[in-house]
N, C-alpha and C positions, 0 to 999 in steps of 0.2 A: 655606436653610442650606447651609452647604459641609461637605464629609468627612470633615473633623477636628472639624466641631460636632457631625456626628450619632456619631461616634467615641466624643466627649465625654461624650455623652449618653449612649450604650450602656454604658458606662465607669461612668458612675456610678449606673446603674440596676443592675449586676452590684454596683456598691459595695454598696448597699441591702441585697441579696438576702448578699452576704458579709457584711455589719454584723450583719442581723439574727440569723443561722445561727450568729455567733458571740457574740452575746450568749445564744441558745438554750443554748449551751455552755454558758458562764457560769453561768445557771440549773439547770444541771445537775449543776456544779458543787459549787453552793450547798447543792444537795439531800442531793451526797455525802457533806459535813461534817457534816451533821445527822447526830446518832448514833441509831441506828436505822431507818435507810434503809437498805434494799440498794441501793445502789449501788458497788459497790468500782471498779468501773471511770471512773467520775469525774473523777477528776482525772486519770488518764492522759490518757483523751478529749481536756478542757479544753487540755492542755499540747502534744499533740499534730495536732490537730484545729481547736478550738477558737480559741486564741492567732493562730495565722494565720490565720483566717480573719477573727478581726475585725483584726488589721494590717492586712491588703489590703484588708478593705474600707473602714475609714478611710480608706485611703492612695488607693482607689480613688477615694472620696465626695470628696473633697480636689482631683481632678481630675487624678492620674496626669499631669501636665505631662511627665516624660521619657519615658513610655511615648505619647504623643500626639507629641512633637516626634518621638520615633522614628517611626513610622509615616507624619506625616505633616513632614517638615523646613520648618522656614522657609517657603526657598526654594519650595519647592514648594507651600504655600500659597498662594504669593503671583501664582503660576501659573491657580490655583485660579479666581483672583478675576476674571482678565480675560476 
């Protein structure tokens, strides 16, 4: 494997771990709506917490293409190989 594959791969293993953590959110959420729950803190959580975490981690799972070309360019790839 080359640099930017194990990159790739670390990238979207931290995706997982961000996906999951912000669907946890989500459900937490969910629980806040419910009336008779303590939960008041909830949706702050979700809006602040939450929200981004599952963004980047979709966007992670997805394969961060400009965060991998930065790191590793083209050019330098292709370096890589020889």
């Amino acid at each position: 494997m080359k640099p930017a594959d194990i990159l790739g791969l670390f990238v979207r293993c931290v995706g997982v771990l961000l996906s999951i953590y912000g669907v946890y959110c989500l459900y937490l959420l969910v629980l806040a709506l419910i009336p008779g729950v303590a939960a008041p803190h909830g949706v702050v959580f979700f809006l602040y917490v939450g929200l981004p975490c599952l963004i980047v981690g979709v966007w992670f799972l997805r394969g961060a293409k400009w965060l991998i070309s930065f790191c590793y360019p083209p050019d330098q790839q292709d370096k890589t190989n020889v």
